[in-house]
C-alpha positions in Angstrom: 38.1 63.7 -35.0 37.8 64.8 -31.4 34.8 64.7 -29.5 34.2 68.1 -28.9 34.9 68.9 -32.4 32.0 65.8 -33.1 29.6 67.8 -30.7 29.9 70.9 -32.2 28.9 68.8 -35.9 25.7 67.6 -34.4 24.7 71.0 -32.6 25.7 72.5 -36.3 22.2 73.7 -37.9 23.1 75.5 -40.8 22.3 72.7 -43.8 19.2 72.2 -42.0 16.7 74.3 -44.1 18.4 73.2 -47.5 17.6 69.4 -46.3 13.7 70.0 -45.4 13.6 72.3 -48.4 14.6 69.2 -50.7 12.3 66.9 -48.9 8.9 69.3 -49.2 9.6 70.5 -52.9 10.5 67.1 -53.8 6.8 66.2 -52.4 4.8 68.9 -53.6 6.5 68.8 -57.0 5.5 65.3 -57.5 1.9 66.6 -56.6 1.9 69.4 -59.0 2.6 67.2 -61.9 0.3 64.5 -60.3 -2.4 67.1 -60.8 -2.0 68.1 -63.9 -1.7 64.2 -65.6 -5.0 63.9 -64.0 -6.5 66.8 -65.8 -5.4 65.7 -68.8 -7.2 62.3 -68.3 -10.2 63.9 -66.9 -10.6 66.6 -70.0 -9.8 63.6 -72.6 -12.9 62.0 -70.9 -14.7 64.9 -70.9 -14.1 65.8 -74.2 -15.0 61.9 -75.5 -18.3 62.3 -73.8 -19.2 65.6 -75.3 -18.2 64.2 -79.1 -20.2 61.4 -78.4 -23.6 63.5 -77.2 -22.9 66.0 -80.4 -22.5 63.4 -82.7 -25.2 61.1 -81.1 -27.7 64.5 -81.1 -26.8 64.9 -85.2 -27.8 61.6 -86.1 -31.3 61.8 -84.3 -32.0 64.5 -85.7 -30.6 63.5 -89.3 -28.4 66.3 -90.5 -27.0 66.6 -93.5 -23.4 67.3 -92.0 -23.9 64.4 -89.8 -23.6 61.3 -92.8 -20.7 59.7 -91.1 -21.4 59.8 -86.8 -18.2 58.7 -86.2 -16.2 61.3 -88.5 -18.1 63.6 -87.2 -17.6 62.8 -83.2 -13.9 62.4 -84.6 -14.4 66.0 -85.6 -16.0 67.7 -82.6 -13.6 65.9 -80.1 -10.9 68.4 -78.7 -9.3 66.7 -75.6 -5.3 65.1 -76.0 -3.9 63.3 -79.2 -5.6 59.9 -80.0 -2.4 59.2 -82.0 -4.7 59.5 -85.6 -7.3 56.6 -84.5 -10.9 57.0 -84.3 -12.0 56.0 -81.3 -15.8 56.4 -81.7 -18.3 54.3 -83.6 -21.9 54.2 -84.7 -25.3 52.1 -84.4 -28.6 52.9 -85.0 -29.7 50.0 -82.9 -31.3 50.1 -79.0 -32.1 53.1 -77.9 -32.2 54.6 -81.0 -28.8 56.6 -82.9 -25.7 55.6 -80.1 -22.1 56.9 -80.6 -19.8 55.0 -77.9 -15.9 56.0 -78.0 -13.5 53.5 -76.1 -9.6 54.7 -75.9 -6.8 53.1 -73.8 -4.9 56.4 -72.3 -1.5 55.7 -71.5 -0.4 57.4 -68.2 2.9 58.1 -68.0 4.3 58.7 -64.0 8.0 59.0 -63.7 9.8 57.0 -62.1 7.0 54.6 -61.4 6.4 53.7 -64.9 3.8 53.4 -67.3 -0.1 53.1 -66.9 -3.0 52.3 -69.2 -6.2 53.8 -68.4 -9.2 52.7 -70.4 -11.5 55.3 -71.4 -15.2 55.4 -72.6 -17.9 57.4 -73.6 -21.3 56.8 -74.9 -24.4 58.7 -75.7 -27.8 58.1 -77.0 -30.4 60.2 -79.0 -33.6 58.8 -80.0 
C-alpha cells in the first residue's frame, strides 16, 4: 500500500455513521429491554402485594368466598406466571388474619446470565 493511498484511508469518513450507529443502538437497545424486565419484576411485586391485602381484607372480615386465604390471594393475583405454585399462605396469628407471599423471580439478562430475585409480600387485617 502506498502512503498516500494510506492517508486518503484514514481521511475516508464514509463508515463513520454506520460505526456510532452500532455503538448507540447497541446501548440503548440494551436499555429498552433493561426497562422492560424491570417492569415485569416491579408489577409481579405489585401484584403480590395487592393479592395479599385482598385476601388478608376477606379473612377479617370473614367472607364466605374467602374459606381458603391462600386460594383465594392465589386467585386475585394477576402479575407474571408463578410456574403453578402458590406462593401465598395464611395465619390467623399476630396482628390478627396475615397473608404473606414469598417468590424467587428468576431474571433472565442476556448475555450476562441468570438472576434470582426474591420477592415478598405481606398484609394484615385485623
Amino acid at each position: 500500500m502506498t502512503p498516500m493511498r494510506a492517508a486518503g484511508l484514514a481521511r475516508c469518513e464514509r463508515a463513520s455513521s454506520a460505526v456510532e450507529l452500532a455503538i448507540i443502538l447497541s446501548v440503548f437497545v440494551s436499555m429498552i429491554f433493561g426497562i422492560i424486565n424491570l417492569s415485569i419484576v416491579l408489577w409481579t411485586l405489585g401484584s403480590l402485594h395487592y393479592a395479599a391485602e385482598t385476601a388478608a381484607r376477606c379473612a377479617a372480615v370473614g367472607s364466605s368466598s374467602c374459606t381458603n386465604p391462600a386460594t383465594y390471594a392465589l386467585n386475585h393475583y394477576y402479575g407474571a406466571s408463578l410456574g403453578g405454585t402458590n406462593p401465598f399462605s395464611y395465619s390467623a396469628t399476630g396482628c390478627g388474619h396475615t397473608v404473606t407471599a414469598s417468590y424467587t423471580y428468576s431474571l433472565v439478562v442476556p448475555m450476562l446470565g441468570t438472576f434470582s430475585l426474591p420477592l415478598s409480600a405481606a398484609a394484615c387485617s385485623p
